[in-house]
PAMAR-859364 format. One record per residue (C-alpha): residue number from 1; residue in three letters; y, x, z. Coordinates in steps of 0.02 Angstrom, whole numbers, plus 50000, padded with zeros to 5 digits. Each point is the difference from the previous one (the first is absolute). Layout:
<rs>
+------+------+-------+-------+-------+
: resi : resn :    c2 :    c1 :    c3 :
+------+------+-------+-------+-------+
:  NUM :  Ala :     Y :     X :     Z :
...
+------+------+-------+-------+-------+
</rs>
This chain:
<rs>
+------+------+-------+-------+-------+
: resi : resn :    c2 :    c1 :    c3 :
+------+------+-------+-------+-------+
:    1 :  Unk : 45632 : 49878 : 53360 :
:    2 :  Unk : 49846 : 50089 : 50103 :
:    3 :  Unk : 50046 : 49932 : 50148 :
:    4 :  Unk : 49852 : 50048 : 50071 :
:    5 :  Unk : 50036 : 50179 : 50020 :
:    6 :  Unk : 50133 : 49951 : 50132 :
:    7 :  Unk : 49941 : 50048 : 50179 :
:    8 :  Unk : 49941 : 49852 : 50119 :
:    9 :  Unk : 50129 : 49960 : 50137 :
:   10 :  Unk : 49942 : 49961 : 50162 :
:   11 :  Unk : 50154 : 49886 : 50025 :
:   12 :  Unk : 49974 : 49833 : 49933 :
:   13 :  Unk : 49967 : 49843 : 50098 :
:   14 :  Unk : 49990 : 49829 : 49965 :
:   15 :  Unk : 50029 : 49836 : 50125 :
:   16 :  Unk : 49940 : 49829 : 49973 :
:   17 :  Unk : 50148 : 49915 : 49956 :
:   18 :  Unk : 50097 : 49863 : 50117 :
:   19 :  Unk : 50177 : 49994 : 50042 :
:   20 :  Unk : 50099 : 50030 : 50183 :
:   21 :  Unk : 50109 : 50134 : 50009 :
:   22 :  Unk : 50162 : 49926 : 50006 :
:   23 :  Unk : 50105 : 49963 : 49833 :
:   24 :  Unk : 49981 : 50106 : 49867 :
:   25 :  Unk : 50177 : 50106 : 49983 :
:   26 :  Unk : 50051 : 50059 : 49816 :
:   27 :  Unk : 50104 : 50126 : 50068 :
:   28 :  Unk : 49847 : 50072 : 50097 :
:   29 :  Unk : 49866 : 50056 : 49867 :
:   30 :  Unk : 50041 : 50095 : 49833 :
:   31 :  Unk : 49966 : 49871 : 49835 :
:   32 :  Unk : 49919 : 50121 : 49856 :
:   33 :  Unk : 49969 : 49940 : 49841 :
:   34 :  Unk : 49850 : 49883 : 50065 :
:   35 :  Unk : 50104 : 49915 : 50117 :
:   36 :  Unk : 50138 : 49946 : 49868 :
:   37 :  Unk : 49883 : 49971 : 49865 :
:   38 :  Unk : 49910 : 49864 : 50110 :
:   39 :  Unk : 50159 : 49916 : 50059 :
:   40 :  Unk : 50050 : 49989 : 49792 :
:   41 :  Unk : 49848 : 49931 : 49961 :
:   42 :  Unk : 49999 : 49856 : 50146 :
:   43 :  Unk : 50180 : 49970 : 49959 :
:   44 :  Unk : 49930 : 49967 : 49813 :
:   45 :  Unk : 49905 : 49879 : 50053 :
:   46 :  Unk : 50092 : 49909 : 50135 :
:   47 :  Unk : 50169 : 50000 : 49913 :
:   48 :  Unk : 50077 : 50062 : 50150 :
:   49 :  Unk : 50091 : 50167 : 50047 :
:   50 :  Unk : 49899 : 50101 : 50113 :
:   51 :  Unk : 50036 : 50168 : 49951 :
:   52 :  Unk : 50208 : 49976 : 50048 :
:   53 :  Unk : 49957 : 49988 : 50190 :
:   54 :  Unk : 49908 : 50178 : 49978 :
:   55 :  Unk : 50131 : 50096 : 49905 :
:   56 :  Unk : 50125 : 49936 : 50140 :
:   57 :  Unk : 49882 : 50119 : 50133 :
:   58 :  Unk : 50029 : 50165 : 50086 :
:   59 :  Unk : 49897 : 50148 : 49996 :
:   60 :  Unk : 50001 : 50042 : 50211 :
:   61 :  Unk : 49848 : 50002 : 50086 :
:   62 :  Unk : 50001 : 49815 : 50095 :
:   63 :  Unk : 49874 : 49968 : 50136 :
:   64 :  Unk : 49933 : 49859 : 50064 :
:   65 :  Unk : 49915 : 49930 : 50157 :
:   66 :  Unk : 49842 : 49956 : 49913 :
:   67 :  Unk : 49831 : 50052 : 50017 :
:   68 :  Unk : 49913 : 50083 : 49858 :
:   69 :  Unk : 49830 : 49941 : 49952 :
:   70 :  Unk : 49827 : 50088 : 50041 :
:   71 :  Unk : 49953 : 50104 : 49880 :
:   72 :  Unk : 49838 : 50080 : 49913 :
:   73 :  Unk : 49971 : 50165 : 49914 :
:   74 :  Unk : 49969 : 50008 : 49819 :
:   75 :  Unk : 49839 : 50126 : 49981 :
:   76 :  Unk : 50075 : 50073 : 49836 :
:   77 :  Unk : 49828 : 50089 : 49979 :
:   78 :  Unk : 49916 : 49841 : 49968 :
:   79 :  Unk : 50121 : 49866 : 49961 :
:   80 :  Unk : 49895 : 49905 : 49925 :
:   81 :  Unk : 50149 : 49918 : 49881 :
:   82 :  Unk : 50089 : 50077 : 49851 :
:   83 :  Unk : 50173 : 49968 : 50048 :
:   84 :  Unk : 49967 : 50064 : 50179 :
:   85 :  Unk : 49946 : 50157 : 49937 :
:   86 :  Unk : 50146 : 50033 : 49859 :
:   87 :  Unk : 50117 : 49960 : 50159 :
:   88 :  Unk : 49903 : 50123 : 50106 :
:   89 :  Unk : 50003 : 50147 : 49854 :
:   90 :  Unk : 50176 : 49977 : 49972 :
:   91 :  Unk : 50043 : 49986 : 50199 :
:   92 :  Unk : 49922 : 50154 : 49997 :
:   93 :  Unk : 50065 : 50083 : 49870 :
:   94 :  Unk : 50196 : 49971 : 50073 :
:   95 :  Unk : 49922 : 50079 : 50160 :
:   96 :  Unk : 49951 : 50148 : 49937 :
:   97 :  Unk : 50140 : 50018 : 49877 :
:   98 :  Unk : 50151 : 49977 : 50146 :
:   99 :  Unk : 49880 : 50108 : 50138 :
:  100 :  Unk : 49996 : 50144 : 49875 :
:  101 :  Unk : 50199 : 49972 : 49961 :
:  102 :  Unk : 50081 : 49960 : 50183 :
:  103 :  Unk : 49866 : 50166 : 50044 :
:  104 :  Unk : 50086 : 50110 : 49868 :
:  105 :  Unk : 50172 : 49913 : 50076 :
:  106 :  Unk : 49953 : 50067 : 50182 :
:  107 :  Unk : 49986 : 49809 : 50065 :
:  108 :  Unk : 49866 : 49897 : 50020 :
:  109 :  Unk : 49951 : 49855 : 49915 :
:  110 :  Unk : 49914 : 49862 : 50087 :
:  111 :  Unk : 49903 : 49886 : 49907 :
:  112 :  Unk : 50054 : 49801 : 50015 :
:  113 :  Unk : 49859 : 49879 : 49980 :
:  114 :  Unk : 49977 : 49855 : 49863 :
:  115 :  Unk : 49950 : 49838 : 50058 :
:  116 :  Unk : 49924 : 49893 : 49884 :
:  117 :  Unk : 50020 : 49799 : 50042 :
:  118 :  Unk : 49969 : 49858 : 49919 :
:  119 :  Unk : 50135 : 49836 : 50038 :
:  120 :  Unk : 50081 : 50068 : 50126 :
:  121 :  Unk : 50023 : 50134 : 50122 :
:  122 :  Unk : 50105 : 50023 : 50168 :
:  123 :  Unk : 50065 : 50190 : 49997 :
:  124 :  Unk : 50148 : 50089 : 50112 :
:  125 :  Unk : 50138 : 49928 : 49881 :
:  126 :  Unk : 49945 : 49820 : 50010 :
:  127 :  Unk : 49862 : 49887 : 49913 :
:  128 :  Unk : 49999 : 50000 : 49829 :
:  129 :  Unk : 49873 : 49902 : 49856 :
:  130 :  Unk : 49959 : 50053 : 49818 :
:  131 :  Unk : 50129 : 49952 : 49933 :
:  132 :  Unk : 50108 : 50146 : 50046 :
:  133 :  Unk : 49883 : 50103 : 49915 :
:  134 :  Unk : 49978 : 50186 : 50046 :
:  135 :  Unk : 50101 : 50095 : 50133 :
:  136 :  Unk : 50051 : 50137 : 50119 :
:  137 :  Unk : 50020 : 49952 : 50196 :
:  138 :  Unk : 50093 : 50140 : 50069 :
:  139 :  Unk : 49965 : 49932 : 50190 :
:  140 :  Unk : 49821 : 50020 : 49977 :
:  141 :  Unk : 49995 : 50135 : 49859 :
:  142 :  Unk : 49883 : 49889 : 49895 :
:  143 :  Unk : 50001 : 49964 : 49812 :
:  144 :  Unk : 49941 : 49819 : 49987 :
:  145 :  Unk : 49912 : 49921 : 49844 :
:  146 :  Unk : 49908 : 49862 : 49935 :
:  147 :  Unk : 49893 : 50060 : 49876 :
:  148 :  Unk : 49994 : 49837 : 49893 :
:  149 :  Unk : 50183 : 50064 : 49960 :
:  150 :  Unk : 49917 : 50108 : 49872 :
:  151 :  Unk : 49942 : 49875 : 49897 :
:  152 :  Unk : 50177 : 49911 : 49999 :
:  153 :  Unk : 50048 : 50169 : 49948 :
:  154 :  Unk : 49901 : 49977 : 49826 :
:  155 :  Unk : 49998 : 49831 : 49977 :
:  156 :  Unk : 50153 : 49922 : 50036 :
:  157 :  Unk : 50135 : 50174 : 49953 :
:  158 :  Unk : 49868 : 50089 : 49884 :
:  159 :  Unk : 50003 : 50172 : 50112 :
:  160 :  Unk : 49836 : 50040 : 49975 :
:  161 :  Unk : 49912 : 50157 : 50019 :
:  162 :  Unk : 49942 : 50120 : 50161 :
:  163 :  Unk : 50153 : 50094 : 50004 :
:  164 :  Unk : 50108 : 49833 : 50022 :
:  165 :  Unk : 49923 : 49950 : 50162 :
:  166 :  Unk : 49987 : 50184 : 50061 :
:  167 :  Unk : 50215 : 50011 : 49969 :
:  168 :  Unk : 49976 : 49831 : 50110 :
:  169 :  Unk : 49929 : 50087 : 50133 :
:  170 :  Unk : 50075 : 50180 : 49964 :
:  171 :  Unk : 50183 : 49885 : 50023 :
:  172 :  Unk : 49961 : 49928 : 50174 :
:  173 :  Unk : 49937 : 50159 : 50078 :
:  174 :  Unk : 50165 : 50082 : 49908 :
:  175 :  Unk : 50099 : 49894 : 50136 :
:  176 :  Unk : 49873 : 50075 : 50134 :
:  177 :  Unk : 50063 : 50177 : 49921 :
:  178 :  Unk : 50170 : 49951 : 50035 :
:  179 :  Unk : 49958 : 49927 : 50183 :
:  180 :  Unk : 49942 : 50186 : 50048 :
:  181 :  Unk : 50136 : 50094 : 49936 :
:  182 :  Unk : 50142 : 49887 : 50080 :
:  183 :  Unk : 50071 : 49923 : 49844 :
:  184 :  Unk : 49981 : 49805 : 50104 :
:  185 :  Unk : 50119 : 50095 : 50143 :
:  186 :  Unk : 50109 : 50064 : 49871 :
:  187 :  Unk : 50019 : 49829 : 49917 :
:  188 :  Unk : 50004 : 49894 : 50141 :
:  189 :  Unk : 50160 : 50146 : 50074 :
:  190 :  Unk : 50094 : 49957 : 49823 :
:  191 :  Unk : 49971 : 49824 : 50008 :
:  192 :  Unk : 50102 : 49993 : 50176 :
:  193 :  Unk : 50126 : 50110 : 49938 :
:  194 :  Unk : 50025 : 49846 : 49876 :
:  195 :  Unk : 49917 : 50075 : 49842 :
:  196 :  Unk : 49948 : 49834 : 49894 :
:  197 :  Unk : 49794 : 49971 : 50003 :
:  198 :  Unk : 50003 : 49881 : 49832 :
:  199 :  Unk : 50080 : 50038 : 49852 :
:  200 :  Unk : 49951 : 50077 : 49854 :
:  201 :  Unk : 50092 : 50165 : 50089 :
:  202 :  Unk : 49909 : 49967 : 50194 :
:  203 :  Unk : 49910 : 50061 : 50092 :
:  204 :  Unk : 49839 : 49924 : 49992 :
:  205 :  Unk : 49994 : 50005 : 49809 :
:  206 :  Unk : 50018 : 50180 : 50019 :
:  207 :  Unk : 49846 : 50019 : 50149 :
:  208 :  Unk : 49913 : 49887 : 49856 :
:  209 :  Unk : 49998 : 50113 : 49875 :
:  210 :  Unk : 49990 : 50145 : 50095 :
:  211 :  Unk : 49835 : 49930 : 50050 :
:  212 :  Unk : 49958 : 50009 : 49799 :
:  213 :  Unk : 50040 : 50174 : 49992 :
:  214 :  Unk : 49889 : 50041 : 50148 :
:  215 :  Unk : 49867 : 49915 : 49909 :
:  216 :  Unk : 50031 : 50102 : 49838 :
:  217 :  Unk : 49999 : 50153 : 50105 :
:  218 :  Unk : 49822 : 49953 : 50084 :
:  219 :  Unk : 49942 : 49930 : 49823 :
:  220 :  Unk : 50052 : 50194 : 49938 :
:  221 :  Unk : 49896 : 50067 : 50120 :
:  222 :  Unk : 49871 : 49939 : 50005 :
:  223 :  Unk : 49974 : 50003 : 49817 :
:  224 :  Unk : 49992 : 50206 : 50031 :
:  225 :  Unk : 49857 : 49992 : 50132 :
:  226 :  Unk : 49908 : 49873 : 49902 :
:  227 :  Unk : 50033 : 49976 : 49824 :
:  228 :  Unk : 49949 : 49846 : 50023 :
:  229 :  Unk : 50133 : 49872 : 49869 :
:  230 :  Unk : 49950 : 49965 : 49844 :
:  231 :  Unk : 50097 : 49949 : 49838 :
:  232 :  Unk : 50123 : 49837 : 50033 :
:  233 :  Unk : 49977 : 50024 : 50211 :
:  234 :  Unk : 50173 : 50065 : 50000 :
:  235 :  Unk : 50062 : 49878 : 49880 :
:  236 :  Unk : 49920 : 49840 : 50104 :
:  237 :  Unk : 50095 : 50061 : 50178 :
:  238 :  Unk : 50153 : 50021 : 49880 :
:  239 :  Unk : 49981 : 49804 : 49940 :
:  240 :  Unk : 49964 : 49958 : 50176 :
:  241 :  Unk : 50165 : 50099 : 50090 :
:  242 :  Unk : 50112 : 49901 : 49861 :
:  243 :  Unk : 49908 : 49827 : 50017 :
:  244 :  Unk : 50076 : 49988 : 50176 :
:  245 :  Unk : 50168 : 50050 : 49977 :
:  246 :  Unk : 50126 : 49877 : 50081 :
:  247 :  Unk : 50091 : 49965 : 49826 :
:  248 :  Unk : 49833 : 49963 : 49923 :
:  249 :  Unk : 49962 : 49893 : 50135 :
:  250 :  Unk : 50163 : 49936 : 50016 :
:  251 :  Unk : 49999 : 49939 : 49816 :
:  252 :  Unk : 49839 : 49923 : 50016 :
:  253 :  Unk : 50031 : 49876 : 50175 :
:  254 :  Unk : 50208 : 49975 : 49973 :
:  255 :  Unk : 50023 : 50005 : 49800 :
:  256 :  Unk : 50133 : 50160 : 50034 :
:  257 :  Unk : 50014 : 50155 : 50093 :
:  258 :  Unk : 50106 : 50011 : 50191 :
:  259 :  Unk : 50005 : 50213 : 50021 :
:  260 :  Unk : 50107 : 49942 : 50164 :
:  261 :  Unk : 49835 : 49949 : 50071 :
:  262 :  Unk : 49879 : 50132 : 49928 :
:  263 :  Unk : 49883 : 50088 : 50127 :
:  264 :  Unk : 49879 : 50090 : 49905 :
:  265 :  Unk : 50101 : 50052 : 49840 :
:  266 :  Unk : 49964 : 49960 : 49822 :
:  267 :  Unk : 49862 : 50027 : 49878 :
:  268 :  Unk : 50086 : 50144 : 49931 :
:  269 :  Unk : 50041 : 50104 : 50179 :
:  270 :  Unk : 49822 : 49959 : 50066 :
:  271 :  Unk : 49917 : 50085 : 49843 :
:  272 :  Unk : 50123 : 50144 : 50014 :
:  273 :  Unk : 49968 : 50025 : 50165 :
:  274 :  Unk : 49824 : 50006 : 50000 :
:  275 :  Unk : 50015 : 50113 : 49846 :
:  276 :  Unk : 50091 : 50119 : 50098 :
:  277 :  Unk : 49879 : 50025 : 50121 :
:  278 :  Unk : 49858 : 50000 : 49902 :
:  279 :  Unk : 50090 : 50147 : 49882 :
:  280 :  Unk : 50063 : 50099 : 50149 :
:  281 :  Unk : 49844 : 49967 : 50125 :
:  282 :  Unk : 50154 : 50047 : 50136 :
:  283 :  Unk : 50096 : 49876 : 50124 :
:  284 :  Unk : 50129 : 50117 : 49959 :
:  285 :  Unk : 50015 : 49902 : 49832 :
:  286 :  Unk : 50003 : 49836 : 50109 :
:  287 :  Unk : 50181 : 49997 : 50064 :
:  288 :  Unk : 50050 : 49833 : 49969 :
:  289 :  Unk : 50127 : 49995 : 50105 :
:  290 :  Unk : 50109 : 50102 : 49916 :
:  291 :  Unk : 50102 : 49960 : 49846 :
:  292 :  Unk : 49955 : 49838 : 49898 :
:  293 :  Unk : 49815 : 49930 : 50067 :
+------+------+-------+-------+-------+
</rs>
């Protein structure tokens, strides 16, 4: 993957770690595939459950009465780090990508911000640490990420390549998609008219992999204004998107699968999901709501 034809963003920040902030709600932020691959690799090695208590969560927006931290711009120009500057080209790349597509829409897109932290960070939906990995604050309208994630990413699950950290990224701001558009209203309206939010048939499996598809559709994209993937990109977000799927997960922490608390969906949906987008390049193709997820 060129990565480095994406444009810069002017978006990202980073804070110096720390906690405050109140607790950290599950309910609050949106898990992507960093967050649950992080929590199955903790529970590997403390023998304990510690994905269960996150596929038990809502998807509404939850605020809390904590500060957030100070903050510092990233000067994507002149980053000065690798990793910095792949986050900054691919920030910017989802900026231009939605801009040009909420402008063809007659809306406006507004870009959210990605906060880089390292330990933890306090943010509108609570304090969280590393280990949740990766995630979308829809109370602040920040994507939050630890960039040492990435090397978890290859090492530990063997999802290496470019492409598999951009579909991290490309995931998170998917939710931020969704924020804009009203799908959180819509979801949070079901869920009191008593519509279930776990379940291999909820809700929030179903805002889950509609964030996929948004990422296929920006991955689709932005492959036409840059040509920028190269053989086996596509194939690496692919082995990433079905790494984290809560059967695959599920198997590895309990020994057997439990669809009655899924959250995400399975291996199988989250690869056809992001397919879909990336074949169609239109949210049209993204209805997951409708029909089987």
């Amino acid at each position: 993957m060129d990565w480095q034809k994406g444009e810069n963003s002017d978006n990202v920040e980073e804070g110096s770690g720390g906690g405050g902030g109140g607790g950290f709600q599950p309910g609050g932020v949106h898990l992507g595939l960093g967050g649950l691959l992080i929590l199955l690799v903790l529970s590997l090695i403390f023998k304990r459950d510690l994905i269960t208590p996150f596929l038990g969560g809502g998807v509404g927006v939850q605020q809390t009465s904590g500060q957030t931290q100070p903050t510092r711009a990233v000067s994507c120009q002149n980053p000065g780090d690798g990793q910095i500057a792949f986050a900054c080209h691919i920030m910017g790349s989802t900026e231009k990508t939605w801009g040009d597509y909420f402008a063809a829409m007659g809306k406006t897109y507004v870009d959210p911000k990605l906060h880089l932290f390292q330990g933890e960070v306090a943010t509108a939906c609570g304090a969280a640490s590393t280990a949740v990995g990766p995630f979308y604050c829809p109370g602040d309208r920040k994507v939050y990420l630890d960039l040492g994630f990435f090397q978890e990413l290859q090492d530990r699950f063997h999802a290496s390549g470019d492409f598999a950290r951009a579909y991290v990224i490309a995931h998170e701001v998917g939710h931020h998609v969704q924020n804009l558009l009203g799908v959180f209203d819509k979801v949070r309206q079901l869920q009191q008219q008593g519509y279930p939010m776990d379940g291999a048939d909820g809700l929030s499996v179903r805002q889950e992999l509609q964030a996929d598809c948004f990422a296929g559709v920006w991955a689709n994209r932005t492959q036409q204004r840059l040509d920028w993937l190269q053989a086996g990109d596509v194939e690496s977000a692919l082995n990433a998107a079905s790494a984290v799927g809560d059967d695959t997960l599920q198997k590895e922490t309990e020994g057997r699968v439990m669809p009655d608390t899924f959250t995400h969906g399975t291996s199988a949906q989250r690869v056809k999901w992001f397919k879909a987008g990336m074949q169609s390049g239109d949210i049209r193709s993204c209805n997951t709501f409708a029909g089987e997820p």
